[in-house]
ZALOTI-308194 format. One record per residue: residue number from 1; chain; x, z, y of N, C-alpha, C, O in turn. Coordinates in steps of 0.1 Angstrom, whole numbers, padded with zeros to 4 digits, always signed. Layout:
// ZALOTI-308194
GUTI   nr  kette     nx     nz     ny    cax    caz    cay     cx     cz     cy     ox     oz     oy
GUTI  NUM      A      X      Z      Y      X      Z      Y      X      Z      Y      X      Z      Y
...
This chain:
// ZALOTI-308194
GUTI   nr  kette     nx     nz     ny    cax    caz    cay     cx     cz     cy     ox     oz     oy
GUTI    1      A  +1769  +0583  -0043  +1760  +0588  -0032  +1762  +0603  -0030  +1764  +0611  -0039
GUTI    2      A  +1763  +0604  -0020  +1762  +0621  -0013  +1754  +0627  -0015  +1744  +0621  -0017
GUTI    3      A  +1754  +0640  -0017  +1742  +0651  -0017  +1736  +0647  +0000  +1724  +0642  +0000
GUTI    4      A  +1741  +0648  +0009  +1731  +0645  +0024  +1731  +0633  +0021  +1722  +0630  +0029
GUTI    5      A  +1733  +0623  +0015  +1730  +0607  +0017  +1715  +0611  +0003  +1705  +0611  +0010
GUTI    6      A  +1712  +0614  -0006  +1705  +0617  -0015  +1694  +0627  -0016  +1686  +0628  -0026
GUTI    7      A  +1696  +0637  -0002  +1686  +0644  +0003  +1675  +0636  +0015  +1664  +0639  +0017
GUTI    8      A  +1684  +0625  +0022  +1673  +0619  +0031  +1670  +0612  +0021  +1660  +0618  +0017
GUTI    9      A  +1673  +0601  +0011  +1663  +0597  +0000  +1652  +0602  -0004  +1642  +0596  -0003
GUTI   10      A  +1652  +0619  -0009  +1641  +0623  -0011  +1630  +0624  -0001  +1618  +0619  -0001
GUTI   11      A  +1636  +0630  +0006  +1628  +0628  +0019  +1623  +0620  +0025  +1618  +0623  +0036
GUTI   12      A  +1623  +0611  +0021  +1620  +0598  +0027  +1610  +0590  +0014  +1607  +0578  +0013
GUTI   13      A  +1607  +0600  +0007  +1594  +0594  -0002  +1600  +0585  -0013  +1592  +0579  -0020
GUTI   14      A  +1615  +0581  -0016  +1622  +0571  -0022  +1624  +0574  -0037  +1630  +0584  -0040
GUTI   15      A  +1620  +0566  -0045  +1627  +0566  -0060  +1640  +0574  -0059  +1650  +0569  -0054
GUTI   16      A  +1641  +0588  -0067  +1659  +0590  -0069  +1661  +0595  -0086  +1652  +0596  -0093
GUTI   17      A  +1675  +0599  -0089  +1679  +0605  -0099  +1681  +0616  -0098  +1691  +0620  -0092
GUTI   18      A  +1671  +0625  -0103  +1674  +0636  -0105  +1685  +0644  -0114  +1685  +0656  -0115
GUTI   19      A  +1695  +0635  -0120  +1698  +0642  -0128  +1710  +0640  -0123  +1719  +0644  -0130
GUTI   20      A  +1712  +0634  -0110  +1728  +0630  -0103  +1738  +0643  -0103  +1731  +0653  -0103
GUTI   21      A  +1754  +0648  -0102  +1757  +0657  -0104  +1756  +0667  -0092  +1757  +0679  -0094
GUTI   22      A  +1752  +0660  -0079  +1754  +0666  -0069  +1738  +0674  -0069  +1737  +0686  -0065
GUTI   23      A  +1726  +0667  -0074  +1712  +0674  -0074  +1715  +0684  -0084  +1711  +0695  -0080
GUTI   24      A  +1720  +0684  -0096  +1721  +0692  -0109  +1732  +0708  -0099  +1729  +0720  -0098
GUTI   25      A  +1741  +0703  -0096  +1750  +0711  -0084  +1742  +0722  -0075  +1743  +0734  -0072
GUTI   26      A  +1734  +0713  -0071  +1728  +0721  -0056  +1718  +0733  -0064  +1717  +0745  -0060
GUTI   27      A  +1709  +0723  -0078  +1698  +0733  -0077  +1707  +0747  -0086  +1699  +0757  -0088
GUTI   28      A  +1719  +0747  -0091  +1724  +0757  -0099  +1728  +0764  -0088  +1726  +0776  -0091
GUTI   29      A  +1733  +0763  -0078  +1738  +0770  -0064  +1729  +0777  -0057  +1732  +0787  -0050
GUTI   30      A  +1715  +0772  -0062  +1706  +0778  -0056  +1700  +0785  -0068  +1689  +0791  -0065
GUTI   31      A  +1702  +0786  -0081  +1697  +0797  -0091  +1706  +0810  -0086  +1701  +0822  -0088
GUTI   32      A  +1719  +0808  -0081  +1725  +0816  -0082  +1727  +0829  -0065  +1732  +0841  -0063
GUTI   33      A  +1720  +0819  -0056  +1714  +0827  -0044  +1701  +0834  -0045  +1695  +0842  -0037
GUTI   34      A  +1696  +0828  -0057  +1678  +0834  -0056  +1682  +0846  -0069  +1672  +0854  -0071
GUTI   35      A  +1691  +0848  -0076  +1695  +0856  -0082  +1699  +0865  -0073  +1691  +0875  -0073
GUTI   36      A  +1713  +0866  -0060  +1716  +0874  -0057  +1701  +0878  -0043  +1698  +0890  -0042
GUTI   37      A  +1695  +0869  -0036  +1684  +0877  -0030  +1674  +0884  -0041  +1670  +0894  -0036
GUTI   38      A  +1670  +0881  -0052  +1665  +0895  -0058  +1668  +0905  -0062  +1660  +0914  -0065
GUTI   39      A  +1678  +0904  -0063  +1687  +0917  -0066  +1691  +0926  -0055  +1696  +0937  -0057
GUTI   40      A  +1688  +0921  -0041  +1689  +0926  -0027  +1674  +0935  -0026  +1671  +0941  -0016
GUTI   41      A  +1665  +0937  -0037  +1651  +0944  -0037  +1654  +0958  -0037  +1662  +0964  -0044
GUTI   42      A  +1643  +0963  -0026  +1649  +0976  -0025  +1658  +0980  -0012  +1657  +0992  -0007
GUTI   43      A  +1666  +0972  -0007  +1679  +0971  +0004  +1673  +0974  +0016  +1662  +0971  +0019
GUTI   44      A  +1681  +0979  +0024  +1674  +0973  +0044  +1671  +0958  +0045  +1678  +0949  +0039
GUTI   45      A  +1661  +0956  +0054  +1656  +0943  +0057  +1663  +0936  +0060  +1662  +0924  +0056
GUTI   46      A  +1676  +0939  +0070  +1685  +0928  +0074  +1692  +0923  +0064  +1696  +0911  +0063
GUTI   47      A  +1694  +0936  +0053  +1704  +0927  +0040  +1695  +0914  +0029  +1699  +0904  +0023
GUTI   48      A  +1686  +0918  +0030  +1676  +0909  +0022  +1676  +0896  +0033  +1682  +0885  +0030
GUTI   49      A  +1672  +0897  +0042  +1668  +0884  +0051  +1683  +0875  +0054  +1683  +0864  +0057
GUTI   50      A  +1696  +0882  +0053  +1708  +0876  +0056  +1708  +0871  +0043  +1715  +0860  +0044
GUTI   51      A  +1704  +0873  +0031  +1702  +0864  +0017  +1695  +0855  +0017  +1699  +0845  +0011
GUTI   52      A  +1681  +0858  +0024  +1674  +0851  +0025  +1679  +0835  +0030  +1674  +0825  +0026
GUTI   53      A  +1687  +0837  +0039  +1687  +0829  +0050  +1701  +0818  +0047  +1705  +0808  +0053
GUTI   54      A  +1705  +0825  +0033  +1717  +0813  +0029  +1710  +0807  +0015  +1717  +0805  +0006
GUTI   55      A  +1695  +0806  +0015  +1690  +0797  +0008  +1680  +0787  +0013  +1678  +0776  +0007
GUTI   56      A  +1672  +0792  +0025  +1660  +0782  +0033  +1673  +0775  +0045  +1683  +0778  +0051
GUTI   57      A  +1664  +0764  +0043  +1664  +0756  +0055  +1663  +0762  +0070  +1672  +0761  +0079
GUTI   58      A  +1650  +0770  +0071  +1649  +0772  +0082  +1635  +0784  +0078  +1625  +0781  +0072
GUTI   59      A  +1638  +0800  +0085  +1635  +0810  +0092  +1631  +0818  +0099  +1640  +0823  +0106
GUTI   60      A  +1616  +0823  +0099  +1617  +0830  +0110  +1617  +0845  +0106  +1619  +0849  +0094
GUTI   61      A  +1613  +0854  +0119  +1613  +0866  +0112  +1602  +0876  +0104  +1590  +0871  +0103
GUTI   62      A  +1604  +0888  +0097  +1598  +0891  +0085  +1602  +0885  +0075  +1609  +0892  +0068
GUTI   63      A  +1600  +0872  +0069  +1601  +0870  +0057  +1604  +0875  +0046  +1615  +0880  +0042
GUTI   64      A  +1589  +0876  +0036  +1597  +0890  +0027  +1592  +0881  +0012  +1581  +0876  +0013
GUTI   65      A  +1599  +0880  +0002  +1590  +0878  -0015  +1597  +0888  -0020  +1607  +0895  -0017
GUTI   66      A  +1586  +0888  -0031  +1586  +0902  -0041  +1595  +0895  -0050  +1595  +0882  -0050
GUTI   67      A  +1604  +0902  -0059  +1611  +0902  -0068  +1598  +0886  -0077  +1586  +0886  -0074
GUTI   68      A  +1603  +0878  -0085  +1613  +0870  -0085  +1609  +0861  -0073  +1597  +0863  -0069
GUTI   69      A  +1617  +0852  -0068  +1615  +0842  -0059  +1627  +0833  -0067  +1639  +0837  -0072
GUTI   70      A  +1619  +0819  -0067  +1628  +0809  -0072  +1624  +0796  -0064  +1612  +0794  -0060
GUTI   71      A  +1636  +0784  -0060  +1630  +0775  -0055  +1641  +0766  -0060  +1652  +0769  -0064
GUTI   72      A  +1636  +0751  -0059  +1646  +0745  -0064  +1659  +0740  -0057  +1669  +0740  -0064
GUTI   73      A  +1661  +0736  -0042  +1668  +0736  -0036  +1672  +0744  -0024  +1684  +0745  -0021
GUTI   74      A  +1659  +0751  -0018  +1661  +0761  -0010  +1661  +0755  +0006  +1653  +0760  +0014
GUTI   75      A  +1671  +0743  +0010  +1671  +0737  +0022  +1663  +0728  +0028  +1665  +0723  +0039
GUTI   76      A  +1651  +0725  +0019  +1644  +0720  +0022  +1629  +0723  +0026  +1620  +0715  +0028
GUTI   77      A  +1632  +0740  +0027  +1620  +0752  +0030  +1619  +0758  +0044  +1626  +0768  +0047
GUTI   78      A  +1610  +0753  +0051  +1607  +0757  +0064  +1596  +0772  +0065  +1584  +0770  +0065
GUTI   79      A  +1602  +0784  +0066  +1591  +0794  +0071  +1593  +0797  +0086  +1603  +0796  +0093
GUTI   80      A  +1579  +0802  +0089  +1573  +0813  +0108  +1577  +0821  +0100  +1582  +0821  +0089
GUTI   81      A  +1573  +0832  +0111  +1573  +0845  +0113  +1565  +0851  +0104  +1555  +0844  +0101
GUTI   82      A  +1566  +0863  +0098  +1558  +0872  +0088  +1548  +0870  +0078  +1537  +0874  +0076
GUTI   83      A  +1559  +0860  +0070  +1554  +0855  +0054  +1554  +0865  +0051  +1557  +0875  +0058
GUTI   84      A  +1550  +0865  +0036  +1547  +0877  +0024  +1544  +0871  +0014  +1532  +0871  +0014
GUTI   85      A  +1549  +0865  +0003  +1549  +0861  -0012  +1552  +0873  -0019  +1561  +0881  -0019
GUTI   86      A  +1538  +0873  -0028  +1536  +0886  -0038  +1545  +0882  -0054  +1549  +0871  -0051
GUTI   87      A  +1550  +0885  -0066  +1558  +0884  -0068  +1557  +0874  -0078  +1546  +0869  -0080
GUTI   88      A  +1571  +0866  -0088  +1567  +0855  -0090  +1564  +0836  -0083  +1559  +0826  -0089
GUTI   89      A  +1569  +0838  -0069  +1569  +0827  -0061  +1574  +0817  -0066  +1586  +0819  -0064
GUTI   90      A  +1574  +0804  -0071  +1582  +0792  -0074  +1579  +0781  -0061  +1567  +0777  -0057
GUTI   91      A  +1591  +0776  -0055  +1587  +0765  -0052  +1596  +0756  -0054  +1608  +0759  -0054
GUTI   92      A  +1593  +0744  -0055  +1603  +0730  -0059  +1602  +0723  -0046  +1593  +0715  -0046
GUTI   93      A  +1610  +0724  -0035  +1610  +0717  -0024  +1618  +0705  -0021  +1623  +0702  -0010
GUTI   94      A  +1620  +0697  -0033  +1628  +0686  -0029  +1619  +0680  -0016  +1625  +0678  -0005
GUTI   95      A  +1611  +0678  -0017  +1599  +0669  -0006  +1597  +0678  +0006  +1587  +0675  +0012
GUTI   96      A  +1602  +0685  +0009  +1600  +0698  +0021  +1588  +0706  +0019  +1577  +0702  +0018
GUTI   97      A  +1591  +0717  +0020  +1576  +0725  +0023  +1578  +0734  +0035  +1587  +0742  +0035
GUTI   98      A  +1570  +0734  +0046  +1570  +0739  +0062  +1557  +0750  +0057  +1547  +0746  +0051
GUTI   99      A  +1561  +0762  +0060  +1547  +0771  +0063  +1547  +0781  +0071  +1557  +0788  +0072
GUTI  100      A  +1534  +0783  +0079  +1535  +0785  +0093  +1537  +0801  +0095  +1543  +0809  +0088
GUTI  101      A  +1530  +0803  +0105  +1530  +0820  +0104  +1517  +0827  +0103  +1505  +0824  +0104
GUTI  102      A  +1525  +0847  +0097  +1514  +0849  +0094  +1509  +0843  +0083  +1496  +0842  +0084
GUTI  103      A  +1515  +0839  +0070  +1508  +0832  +0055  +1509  +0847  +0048  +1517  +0856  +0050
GUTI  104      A  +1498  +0844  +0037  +1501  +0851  +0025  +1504  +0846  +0013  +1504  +0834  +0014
GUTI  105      A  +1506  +0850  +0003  +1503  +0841  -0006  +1505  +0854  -0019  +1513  +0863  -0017
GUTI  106      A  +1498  +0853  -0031  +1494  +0862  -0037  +1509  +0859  -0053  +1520  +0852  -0052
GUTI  107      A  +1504  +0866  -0063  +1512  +0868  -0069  +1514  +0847  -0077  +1506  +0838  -0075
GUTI  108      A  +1525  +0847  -0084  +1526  +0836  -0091  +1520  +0826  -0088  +1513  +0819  -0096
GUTI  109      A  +1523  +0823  -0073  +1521  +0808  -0064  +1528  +0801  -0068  +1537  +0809  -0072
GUTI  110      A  +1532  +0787  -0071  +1538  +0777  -0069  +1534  +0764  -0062  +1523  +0758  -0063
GUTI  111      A  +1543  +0762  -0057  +1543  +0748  -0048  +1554  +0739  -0054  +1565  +0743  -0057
GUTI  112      A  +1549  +0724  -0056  +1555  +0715  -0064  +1554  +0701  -0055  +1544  +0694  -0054
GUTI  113      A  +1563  +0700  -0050  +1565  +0688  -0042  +1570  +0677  -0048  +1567  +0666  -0042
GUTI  114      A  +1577  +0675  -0058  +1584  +0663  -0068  +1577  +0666  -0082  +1575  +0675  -0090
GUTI  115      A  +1574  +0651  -0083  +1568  +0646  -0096  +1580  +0632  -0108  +1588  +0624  -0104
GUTI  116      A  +1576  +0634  -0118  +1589  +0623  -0126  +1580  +0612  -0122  +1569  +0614  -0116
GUTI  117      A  +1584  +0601  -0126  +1580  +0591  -0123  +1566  +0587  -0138  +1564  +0593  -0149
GUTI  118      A  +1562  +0577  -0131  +1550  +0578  -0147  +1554  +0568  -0157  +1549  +0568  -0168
GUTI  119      A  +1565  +0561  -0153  +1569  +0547  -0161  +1581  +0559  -0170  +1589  +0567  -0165
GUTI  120      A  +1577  +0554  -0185  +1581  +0564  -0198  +1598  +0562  -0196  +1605  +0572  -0196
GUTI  121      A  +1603  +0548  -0193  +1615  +0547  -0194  +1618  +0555  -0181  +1624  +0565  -0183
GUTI  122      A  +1617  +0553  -0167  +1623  +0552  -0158  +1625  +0570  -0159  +1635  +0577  -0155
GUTI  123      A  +1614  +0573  -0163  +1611  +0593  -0161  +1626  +0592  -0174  +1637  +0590  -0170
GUTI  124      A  +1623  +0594  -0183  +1639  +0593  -0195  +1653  +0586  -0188  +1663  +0585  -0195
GUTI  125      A  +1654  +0582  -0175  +1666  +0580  -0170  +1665  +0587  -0160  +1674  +0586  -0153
GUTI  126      A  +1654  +0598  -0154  +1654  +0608  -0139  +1650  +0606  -0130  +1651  +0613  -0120
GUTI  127      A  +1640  +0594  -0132  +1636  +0591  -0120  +1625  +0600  -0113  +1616  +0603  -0121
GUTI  128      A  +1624  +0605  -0102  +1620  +0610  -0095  +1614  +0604  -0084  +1618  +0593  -0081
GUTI  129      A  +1599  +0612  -0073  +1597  +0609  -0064  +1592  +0624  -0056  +1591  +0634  -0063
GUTI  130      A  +1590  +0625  -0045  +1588  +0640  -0033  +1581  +0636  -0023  +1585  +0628  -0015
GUTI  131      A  +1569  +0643  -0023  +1562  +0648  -0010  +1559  +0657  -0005  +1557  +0667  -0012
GUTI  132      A  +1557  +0657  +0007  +1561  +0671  +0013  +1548  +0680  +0013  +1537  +0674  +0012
GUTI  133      A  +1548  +0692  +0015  +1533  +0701  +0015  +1536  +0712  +0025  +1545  +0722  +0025
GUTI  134      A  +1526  +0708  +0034  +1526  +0721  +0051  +1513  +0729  +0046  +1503  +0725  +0039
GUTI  135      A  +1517  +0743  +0052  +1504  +0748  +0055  +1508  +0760  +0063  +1517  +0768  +0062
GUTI  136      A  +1495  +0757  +0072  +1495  +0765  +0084  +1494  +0776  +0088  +1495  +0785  +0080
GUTI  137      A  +1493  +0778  +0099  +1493  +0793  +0104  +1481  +0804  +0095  +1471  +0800  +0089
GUTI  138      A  +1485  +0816  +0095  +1475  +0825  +0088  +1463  +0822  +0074  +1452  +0827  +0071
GUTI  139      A  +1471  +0811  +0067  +1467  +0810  +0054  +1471  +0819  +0045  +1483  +0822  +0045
GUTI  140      A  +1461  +0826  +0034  +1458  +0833  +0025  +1458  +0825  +0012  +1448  +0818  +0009
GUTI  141      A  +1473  +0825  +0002  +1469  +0817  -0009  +1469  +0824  -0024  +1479  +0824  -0031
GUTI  142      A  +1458  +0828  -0028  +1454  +0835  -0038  +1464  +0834  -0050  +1474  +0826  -0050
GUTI  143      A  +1461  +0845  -0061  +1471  +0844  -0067  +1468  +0836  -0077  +1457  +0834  -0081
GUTI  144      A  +1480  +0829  -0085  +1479  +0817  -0097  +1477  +0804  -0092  +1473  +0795  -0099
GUTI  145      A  +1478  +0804  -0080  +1480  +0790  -0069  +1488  +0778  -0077  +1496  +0781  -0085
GUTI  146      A  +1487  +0765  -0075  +1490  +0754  -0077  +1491  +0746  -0065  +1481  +0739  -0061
GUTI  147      A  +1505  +0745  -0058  +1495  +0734  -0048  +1510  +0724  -0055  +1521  +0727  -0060
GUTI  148      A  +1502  +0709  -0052  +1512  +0697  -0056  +1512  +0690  -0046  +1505  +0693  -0037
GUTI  149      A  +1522  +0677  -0044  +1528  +0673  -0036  +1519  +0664  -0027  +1508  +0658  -0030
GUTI  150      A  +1526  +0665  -0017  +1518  +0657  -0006  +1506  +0663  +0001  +1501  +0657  +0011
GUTI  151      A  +1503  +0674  -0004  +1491  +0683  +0005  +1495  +0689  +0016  +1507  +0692  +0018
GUTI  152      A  +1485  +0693  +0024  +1486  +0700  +0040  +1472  +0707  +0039  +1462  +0701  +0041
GUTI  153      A  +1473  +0720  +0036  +1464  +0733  +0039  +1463  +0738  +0054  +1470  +0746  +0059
GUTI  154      A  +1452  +0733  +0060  +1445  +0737  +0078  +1450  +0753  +0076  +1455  +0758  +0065
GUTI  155      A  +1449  +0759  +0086  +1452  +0771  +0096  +1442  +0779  +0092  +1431  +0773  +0089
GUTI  156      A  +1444  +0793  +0090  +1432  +0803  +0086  +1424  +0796  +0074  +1413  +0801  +0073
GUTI  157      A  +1427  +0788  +0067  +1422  +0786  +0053  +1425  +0797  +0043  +1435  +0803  +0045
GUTI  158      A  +1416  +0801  +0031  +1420  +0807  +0020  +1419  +0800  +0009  +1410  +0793  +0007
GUTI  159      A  +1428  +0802  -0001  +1431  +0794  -0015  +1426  +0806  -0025  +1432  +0817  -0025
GUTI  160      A  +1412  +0801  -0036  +1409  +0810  -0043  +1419  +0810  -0052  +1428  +0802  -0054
GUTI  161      A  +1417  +0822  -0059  +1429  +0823  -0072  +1425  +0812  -0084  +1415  +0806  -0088
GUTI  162      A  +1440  +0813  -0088  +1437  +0803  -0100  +1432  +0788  -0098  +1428  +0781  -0107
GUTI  163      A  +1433  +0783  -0084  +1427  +0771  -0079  +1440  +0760  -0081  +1450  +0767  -0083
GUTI  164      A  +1443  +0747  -0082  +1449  +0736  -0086  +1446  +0728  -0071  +1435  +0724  -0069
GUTI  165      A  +1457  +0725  -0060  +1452  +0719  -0046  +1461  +0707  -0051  +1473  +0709  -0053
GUTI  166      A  +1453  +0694  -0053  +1458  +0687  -0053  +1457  +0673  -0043  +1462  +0662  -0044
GUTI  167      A  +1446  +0680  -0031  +1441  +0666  -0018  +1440  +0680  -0006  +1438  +0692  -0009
GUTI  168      A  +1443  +0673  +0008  +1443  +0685  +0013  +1432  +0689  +0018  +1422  +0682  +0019
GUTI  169      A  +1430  +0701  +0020  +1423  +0709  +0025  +1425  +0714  +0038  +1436  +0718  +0041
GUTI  170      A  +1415  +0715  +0046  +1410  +0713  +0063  +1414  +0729  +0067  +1417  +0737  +0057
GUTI  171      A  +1413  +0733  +0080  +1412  +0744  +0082  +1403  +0750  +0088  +1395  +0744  +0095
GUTI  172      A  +1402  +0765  +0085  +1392  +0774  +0089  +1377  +0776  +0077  +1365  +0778  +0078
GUTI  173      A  +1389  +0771  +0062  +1379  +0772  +0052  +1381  +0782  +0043  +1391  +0789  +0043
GUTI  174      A  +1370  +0783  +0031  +1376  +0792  +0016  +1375  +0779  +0013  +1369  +0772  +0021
GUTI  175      A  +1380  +0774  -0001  +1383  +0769  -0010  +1393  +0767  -0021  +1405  +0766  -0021
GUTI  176      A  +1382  +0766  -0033  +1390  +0767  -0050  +1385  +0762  -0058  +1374  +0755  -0057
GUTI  177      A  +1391  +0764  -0069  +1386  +0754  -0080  +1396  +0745  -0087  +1407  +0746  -0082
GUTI  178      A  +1396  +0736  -0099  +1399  +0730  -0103  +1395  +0716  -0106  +1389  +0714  -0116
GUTI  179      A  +1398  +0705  -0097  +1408  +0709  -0084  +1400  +0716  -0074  +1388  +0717  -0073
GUTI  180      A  +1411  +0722  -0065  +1407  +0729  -0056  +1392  +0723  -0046  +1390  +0711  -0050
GUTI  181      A  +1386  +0725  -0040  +1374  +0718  -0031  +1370  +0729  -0023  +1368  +0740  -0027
GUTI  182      A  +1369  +0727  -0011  +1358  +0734  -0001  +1348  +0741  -0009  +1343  +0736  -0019
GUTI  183      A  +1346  +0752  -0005  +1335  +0761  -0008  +1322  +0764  +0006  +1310  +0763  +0005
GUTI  184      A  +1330  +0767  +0014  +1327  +0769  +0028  +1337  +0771  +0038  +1349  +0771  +0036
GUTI  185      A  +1327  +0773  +0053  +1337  +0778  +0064  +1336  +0791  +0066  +1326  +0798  +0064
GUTI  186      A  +1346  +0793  +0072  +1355  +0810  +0076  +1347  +0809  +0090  +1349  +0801  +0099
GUTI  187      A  +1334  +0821  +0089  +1326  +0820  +0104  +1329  +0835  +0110  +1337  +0843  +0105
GUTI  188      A  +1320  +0835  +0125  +1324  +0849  +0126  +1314  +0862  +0121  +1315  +0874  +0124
GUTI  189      A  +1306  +0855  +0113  +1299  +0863  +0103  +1310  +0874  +0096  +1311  +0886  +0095
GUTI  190      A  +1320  +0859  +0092  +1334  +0870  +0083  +1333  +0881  +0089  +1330  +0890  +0081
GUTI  191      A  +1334  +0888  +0103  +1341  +0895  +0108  +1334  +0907  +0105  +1322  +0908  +0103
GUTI  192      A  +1346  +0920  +0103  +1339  +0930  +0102  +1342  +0941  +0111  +1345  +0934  +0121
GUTI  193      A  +1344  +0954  +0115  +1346  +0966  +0124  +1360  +0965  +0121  +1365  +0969  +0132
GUTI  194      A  +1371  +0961  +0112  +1384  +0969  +0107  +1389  +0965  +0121  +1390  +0975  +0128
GUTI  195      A  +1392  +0950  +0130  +1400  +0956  +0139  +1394  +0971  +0153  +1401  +0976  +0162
GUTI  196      A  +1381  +0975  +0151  +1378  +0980  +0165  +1382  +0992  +0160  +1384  +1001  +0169
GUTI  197      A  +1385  +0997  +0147  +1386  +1009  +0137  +1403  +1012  +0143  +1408  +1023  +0147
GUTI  198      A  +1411  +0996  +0140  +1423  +1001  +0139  +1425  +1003  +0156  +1436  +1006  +0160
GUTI  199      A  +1415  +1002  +0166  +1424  +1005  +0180  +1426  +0994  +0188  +1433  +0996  +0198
């Protein structure tokens, strides 16, 4: 089987082997671009984002993580415009991860889209499954984040620190916890003078 015949498998929610030569291939290909974009820290923006951009899927502009950024395959990561990962970022995107614009996300986030399988033998031969995790425009995800597979984080939501998202969560909310849960909604109570300050 092909690396592109074995990438729409994942994607497609399907039992695969993780341990095939062409997955073991790709994700060492991509230790070794997430090596040379952190090592680009420090550089002009275009040289970092031209690094950037031979490990995601798909880009927009700003895109910035702090020294380390690691993902497992890289092509299966969709960012908008003017992300910001504080430092420490993991994500495992066999299952895709799309996130919109305008996100934050705080130090030592990870996102984990692929899980082993639960049957003892089949996990001891590789078996694998991936779902995918969106989240939307102008989300804030605290730092020591967990989100796992198959969730979708609403628009203008925040993720408290240290929270575990394991069902999704709606937008225009706070919520955290273990597992993560609604706390409340983001009203315009929130609002304070900073934009009439800045002009």
């Amino acid at each position: 089987m092909t690396l592109e015949e074995q990438k729409q498998r994942i994607l497609n929610g399907e039992m695969y082997d993780d341990t095939t030569e062409e997955l073991v291939n790709a994700r060492e290909r991509t230790v070794f671009l997430t090596n040379e974009y952190n090592k680009t820290f420090g550089q002009p923006k275009e040289v970092r984002e031209a690094a950037l951009r031979k490990i995601l899927g798909e880009m927009g502009e700003n895109v910035f993580f702090e020294p380390t950024f690691r993902c497992e395959f890289g092509f299966h990561i969709k960012i908008g415009n003017d992300f910001y990962a504080n430092f420490d970022c993991v994500m495992l995107d066999g299952g895709g991860i799309e996130i919109g614009n305008n996100v934050l996300f705080g130090p030592r986030v990870g996102i984990y889209t692929t899980n082993h399988a639960n049957d003892a033998e089949e996990r001891a031969k590789g078996a694998c499954y991936a779902k995918p995790v969106k989240i939307g425009d102008r989300v804030w995800v605290g730092a020591g984040v967990h989100i796992t597979q198959g969730v979708t984080i609403g628009e203008n939501t925040i993720i408290g620190a240290g929270s575990v998202v394991t069902k999704d969560i709606p937008a225009n909310v706070i919520a955290a916890g273990v597992p993560c849960r609604v706390i409340r909604e983001i009203t315009e109570k929130d609002k304070t003078d900073y934009l009439e300050k800045q002009g």
